[in-house]
C-alpha positions as CSV (number, residue, x, y, z in Angstrom):
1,X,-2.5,-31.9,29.2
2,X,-2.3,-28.6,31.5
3,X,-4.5,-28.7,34.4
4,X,-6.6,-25.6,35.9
5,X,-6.6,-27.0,39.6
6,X,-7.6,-30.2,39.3
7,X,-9.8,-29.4,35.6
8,X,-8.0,-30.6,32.8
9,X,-7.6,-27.9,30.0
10,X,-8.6,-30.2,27.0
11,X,-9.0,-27.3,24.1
12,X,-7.4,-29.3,21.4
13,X,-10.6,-31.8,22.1
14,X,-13.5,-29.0,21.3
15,X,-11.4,-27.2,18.8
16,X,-11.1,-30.9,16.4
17,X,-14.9,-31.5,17.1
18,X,-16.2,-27.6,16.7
19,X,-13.7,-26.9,13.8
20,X,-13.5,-29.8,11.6
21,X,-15.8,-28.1,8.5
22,X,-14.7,-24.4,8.8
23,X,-11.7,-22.9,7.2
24,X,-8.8,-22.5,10.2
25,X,-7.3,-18.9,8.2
26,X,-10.3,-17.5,8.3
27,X,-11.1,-17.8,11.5
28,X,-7.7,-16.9,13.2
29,X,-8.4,-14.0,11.5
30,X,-11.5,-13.2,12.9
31,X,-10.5,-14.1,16.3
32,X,-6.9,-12.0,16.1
33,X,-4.5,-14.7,16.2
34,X,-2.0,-16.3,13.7
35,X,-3.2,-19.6,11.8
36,X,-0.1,-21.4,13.6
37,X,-1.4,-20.2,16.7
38,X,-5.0,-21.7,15.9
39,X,-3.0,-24.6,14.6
40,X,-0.9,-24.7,17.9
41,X,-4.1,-25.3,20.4
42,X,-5.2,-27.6,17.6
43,X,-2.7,-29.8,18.3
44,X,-2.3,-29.7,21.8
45,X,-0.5,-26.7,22.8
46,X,-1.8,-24.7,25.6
47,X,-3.0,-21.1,25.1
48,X,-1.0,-18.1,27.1
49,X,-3.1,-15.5,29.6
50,X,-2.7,-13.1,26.7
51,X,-5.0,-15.5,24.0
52,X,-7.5,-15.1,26.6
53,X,-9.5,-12.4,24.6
54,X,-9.3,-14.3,21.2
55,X,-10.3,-17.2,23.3
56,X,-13.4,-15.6,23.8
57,X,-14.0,-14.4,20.9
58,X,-13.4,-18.0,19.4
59,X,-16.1,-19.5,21.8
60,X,-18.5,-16.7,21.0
61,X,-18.0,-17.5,17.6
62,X,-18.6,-21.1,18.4
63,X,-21.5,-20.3,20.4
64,X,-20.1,-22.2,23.0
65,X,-18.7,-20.4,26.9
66,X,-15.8,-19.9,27.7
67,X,-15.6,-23.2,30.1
68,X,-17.3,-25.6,27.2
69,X,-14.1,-24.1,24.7
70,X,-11.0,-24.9,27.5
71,X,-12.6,-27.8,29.3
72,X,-14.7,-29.7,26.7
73,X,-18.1,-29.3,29.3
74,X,-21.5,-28.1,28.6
75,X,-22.6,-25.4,31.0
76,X,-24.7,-27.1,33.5
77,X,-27.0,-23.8,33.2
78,X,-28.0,-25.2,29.5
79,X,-29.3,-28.1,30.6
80,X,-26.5,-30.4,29.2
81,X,-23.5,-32.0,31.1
């Protein structure tokens, strides 16, 4: 796993949970990137500075931040850890 510091980037973990029932070409397409790519950070690969705006748009799509998506954490702000 890549680390951010000392956070451990642990995308592959929320994307199996958060994607498991919904149809992976589809949303690559919505988010802008290839269904390999998708497939890529579903299986462990970390995403480049330049995902970083499909990245968003995944989490938003999600409903999830930015930090929940790449780190697997709720946002303390919710009330959830």
């Amino acid at each position: 796993m890549e680390t951010l510091g000392k956070m451990e980037i642990k995308l592959s973990n929320t994307l199996s949970r958060l994607l498991k029932d919904r149809n992976l070409s589809k949303t690559s397409k919505e988010i802008g990137v290839p269904p390999t790519t998708l497939h890529g950070w579903l299986t462990g690969s970390t995403p480049s500075i330049r995902h970083l705006p499909a990245l968003i748009k995944l989490a938003k799509s999600l409903g999830i931040s930015i930090e929940e998506l790449l780190l697997n954490t709720k946002n303390p702000e919710d009330g959830e850890v």
